[in-house]
C-alpha positions, 0 to 999 in steps of 0.5 A: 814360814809356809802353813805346813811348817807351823805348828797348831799353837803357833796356828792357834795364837798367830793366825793369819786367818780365823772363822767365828762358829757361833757368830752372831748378829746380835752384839750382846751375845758371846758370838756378837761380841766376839765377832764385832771384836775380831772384825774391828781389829783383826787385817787377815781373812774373818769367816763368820759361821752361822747355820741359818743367817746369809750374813753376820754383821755384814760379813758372808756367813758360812753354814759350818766349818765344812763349807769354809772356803779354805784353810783355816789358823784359827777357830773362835767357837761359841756354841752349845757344850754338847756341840763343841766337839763336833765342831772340833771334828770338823776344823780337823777335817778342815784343816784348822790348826786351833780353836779357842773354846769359849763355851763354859759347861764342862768339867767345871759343871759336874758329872755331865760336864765333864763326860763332855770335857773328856769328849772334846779332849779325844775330839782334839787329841784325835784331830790335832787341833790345838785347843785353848779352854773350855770355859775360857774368855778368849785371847787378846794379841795386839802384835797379831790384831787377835780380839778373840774374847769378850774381856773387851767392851764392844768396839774398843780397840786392842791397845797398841803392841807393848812388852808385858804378856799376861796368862791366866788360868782363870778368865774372869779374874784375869781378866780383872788383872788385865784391865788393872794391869793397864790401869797402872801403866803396864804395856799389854801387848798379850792376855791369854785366858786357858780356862779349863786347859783340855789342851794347851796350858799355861806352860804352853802358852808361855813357851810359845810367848818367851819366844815373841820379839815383842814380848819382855815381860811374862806374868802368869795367874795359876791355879795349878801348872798340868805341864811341869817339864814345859814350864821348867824349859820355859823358865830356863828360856826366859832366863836365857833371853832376860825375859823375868817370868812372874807367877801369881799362885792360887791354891797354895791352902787346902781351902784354896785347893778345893776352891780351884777344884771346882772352878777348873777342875784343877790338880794342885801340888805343894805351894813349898814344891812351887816356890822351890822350883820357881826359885831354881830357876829364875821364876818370880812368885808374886804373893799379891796380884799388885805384887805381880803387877808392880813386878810388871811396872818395873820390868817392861822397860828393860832397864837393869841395875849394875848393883843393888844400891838405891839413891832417893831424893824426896822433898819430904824427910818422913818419905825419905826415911821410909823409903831408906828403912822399906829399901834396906828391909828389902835388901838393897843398899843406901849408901852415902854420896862421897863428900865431894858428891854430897857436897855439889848436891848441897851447892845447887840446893835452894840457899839457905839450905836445911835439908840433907844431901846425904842419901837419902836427899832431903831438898826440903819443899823449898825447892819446889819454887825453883823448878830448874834446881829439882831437875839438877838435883835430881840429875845429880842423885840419878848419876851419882857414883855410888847409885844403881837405880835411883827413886823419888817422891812427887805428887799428882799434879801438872808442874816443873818438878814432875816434867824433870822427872819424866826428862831425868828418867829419858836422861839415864839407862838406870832403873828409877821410879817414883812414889806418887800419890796416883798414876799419871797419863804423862809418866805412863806415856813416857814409861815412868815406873810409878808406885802409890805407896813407898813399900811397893817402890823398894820391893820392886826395885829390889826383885830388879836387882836379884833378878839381874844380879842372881841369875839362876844357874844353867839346868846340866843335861841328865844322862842316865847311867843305864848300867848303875840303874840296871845294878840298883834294880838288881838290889830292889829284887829281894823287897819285890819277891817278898811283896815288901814297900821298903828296903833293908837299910843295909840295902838302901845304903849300898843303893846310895853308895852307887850314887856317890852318896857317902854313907858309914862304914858298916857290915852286914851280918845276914840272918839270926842264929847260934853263932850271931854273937861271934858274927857280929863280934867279928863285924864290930873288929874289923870295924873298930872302935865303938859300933851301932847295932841294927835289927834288920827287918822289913817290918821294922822300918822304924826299928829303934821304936821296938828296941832295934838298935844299940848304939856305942857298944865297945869290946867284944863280950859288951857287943855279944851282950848287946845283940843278945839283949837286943834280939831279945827286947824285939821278940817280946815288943814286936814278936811277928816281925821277921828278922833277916839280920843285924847291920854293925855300923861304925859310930860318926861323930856328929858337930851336926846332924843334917836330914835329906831325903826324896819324895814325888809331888803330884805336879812336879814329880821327884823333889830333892830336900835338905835340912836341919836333921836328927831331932831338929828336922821338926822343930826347924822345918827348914829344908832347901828343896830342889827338882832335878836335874841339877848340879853341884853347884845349885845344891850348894847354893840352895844349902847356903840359904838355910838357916839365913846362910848361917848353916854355911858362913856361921861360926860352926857352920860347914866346912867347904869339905862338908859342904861339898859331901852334903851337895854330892848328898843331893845330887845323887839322890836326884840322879837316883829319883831320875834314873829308878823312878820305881823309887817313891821316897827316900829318908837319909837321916841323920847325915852326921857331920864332923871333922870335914866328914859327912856320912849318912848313919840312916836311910829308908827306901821306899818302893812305889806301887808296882802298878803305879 
């Protein structure tokens, strides 16, 4: 690909060619180390920019960007902060695509740091350089030879190309994740650190990463995520490729908030949000960083299992039985080999055998004094018909056992890891996955197997409809003419029946006068059966607080009766509010009662949610909650995880029907927040469920801030 035809981050992360501003002599500053770094491992073309020195490190040295010989990809800068976006000035003039910043000072700083931050951020929106940072530690890319940070002692070498990518917002942690990342085994080909995130952001990052050959594996530590659509197409392209995204997240407490606050000047949504969207579309979340580094192990070599069954073979019984209860808490199965299988393990067992060949395999420490029977053994266990990925036990220590291991593991194109008690320089080498405790061995196995076996579902295309939105506008007027935050409920019910959302049968009976009683009488006829009266007012959202609603009524004179007493109790306990009618509402049964609603998260914009409704939405306070767009389908997967799948497959549990009528709930309500963002919130509770019926009984519509 020509420069021309590069985009800037693809300039700013595979450079062929790079200037150091801020370079320098001395390798205990940033700029000395940096360069040493870069010069040591970088093939393409290396400017060091320095005002006064004729030369860095034995390298020409140029006075500033201005006086670069050519073009350049990429600026490494580690100047003052008053003086960074200036330099960003001129690799705009230059023609530089990108710049990683290392320089701290900025909004992280305070008041005066953040006027410079909000001065660099114009400098690059204005030039088009792409930056990575402030107050960031630099990028490491072993595929591209890119030492650009000061994570790297000086004069290490990058280590050679390896298949996980690690991007972290923060640098000095980050930093502390790579090395034990590498510590443990992982192969890391990339660190990126994104600091203050003026400019490019971690989704970025990783949408430029997911496409990299080399690159298998992507694991993230996030304070916040500044560029939500990107990191959701991300996700979906990783999903697409095989390529399992893990994300370790900061600030999920409001103590933690503050925290990230004031380290990058970070905005942080709702970690409930997070895990929603991370799980609709295929993100792993990591809870611990050994989590995400143990989620790295067992990912990077590509192996997937063709089921979620576990064979483990140990010398230890007690290992065995820790290995089988962690594999079973975690959701895998630990099934029993076939007699015939069980019986070959227990014929090529040291004789007299007093282990177990069932699963787990038990071979007892007697095996340990014939070598070549634990490779068998183990071979048969790995191979066994009824086992996806296998596991085993050994210790630290040079010997037989663990070279059949390592021959076993090159033998087989199932997962297989090993607990043992540290990691080992020939597992590593041969690519063994290994694990110290038994726990982290089954949890990682066991996110292998749903991330191979539970691929999230295709993100459908939204197309808005122009004339349903055009319509809903339409019903939005008379709120907005009266200055009012909220709709009727009458109106926020025909707003839900443009989005195929099934609601009640109801009539609305507009304005309060002498011949109400008749009205609504009338209302409650053509409707039949007992009826609900609702007292219609903007200033009563909440109307049953003041008396508002009257529920069962039957038979004309108890329905006159009701209005009257109705309208009465609200003129005496909220004598300001203004009524503009009375809706007369059919009476749904219920089996259930399911609340679902919408609202904006501060990150990741309109948020979908269903739950347990009426009065078990609190005390449940469980919902499935998704981002749309989305379809059918992933609505009736995500209600299926409520309650432990029991809301769908119990006893009393909903019918296909019911189930088809709550997933067209949500749905609409996502294609609702897409296509009337002036829409902030929506409250649809209770959605009363009985006989392969559902129906929303009640719903609030709140209006955004007309400004907003």
């Amino acid at each position: 690909m020509g420069e021309a035809k590069r985009t800037g981050i693809e300039r700013l992360l595979a450079p062929s060619s790079i200037a150091m501003v801020g370079a320098s002599n001395q390798e205990m500053r940033i700029g000395g180390q940096v360069y040493g770094n870069l010069a040591l491992n970088f093939k393409g073309a290396l400017y060091p920019v320095h005002p006064r020195d004729q030369a860095v490190q034995g390298d020409r040295a140029y006075r500033s960007v201005a006086d670069l010989p050519g073009p350049v990809d990429l600026a490494v800068i580690a100047v003052p902060a008053e003086h960074v976006a200036g330099v960003i000035e001129q690799c705009g003039e230059r023609g530089v695509g990108g710049a990683v910043v290392l320089t701290a000072g900025f909004a992280e700083a305070g008041p005066d740091g953040a006027e410079l931050q909000r001065e660099l951020a114009e400098a690059a929106a204005r030039t088009g350089v792409r930056v990575v940072g402030p107050n960031c530690i630099g990028y490491l890319s072993s595929a591209g030879g890119v030492a650009a940070s000061f994570a790297m002692p000086p004069g290490t070498p990058l280590p050679p190309v390896g298949p996980v990518a690690l991007v972290s917002q923060s640098g000095g942690f980050g930093s502390y994740i790579a090395e034990k990342a590498q510590l443990a085994g992982l192969r890391l080909g990339w660190f990126v650190s994104t600091g203050n995130e003026v400019d490019v952001n971690i989704a970025q990052v990783l949408r430029f990463l997911v496409e990299r050959d080399e690159t298998r594996v992507l694991l993230a530590f996030s304070e916040t995520l500044r560029d939500p659509d990107v990191f959701v197409e991300t996700a979906r392209r990783a999903a697409e490729l095989d390529k399992p995204l893990v994300l370790l997240k900061a600030g999920r407490s409001e103590e933690a908030a503050r925290a990230a606050l004031s380290h990058t000047a970070s905005v942080v949504g709702s970690a409930e949000v997070f895990d929603a969207v991370c799980r609709q579309h295929g993100v792993v979340v990591a809870d611990t960083m050994e989590e995400m580094l143990d989620l790295g192990m067992i990912f990077q070599d590509g192996r997937r299992p063709r089921g979620d069954r576990i064979g483990i073979m140990t010398t230890s019984g007690g290992a065995g039985v820790l290995l089988a209860d962690g594999a079973g808490m975690a959701g895998l199965s630990v099934p029993e080999f076939p007699p015939d299988e069980r019986d070959a393990i227990a014929a090529k067992m040291p004789q007299p055998f007093y282990g177990s060949a069932s699963n787990p395999v038990d071979t007892t420490a007697q095996i340990t004094a014939a070598p070549d029977l634990f490779q068998t053994v183990l071979g048969e266990v790995v191979g066994g018909s009824v086992v996806d990925m296998a596991a085993t036990v050994t210790w630290a220590r040079p010997g037989a056992a663990n070279d059949a291991i390592i021959e076993t593991y090159r033998s087989t194109d199932k997962p297989f890891a090993v607990l043992c008690t540290t990691w080992l320089d020939d597992f590593q080498k041969a690519g063994v996955p290994t694990f110290t405790d038994p726990r982290r061995v089954v949890h990682a196995l066991a996110a292998l197997a749903r991330h191979t076996l539970r691929r999230p579902p295709a993100t459908p295309e939204f197309v808005p409809d122009e004339d349903r939105a055009r319509r809903v506008r339409s019903m939005l007027v008379e709120a907005r003419n009266l200055g009012e935050g909220v709709l009727l409920e009458s109106t926020a019910k025909r707003v839900m029946a443009e989005y195929g959302i099934p609601v009640t049968r109801e009539i609305y009976v507009r304005g309060v006068r002498d011949s109400g009683p008749d009205e609504v009488a009338a209302a409650a006829g053509k409707l039949g059966g007992p009826v609900a009266l609702k007292v219609m007012s903007y200033q009563l959202p909440h109307k049953s607080d003041v008396g508002g609603l009257r529920l069962g009524v039957s038979g004309a004179d108890a329905v006159k009766d009701a209005y009257r007493d109705m309208l009465a109790e609200v003129a005496r306990r909220a004598p300001d509010a203004m009524i503009s009618g009375v809706l007369v509402q059919e009476m749904a049964p219920a089996r259930l009662e399911i609340g679902c609603g919408m609202r904006h998260d501060p990150v990741f914009g309109p948020m979908v949610a269903l739950g347990p409704g009426g009065i078990m939405i609190e005390m449940l306070a469980e919902t499935a909650l998704l981002r749309p767009p989305f379809d059918a389908a992933a609505a009736k997967d995500a209600i299926g995880g409520l309650l432990g799948g029991r809301l769908v497959g119990g006893s009393r549990g909903l019918s296909p029907g019911e189930l088809d009528l709550l997933a067209a709930t949500m749905t609409g309500l996502g294609a609702l927040a897409l296509e009337v963002p002036e829409i902030a919130e929506v409250d649809v509770n209770p959605v009363r469920v009985a006989g392969g019926d559902a129906v929303a009984a009640d719903a609030l519509i709140v209006l955004a801030d007309e400004e907003g």
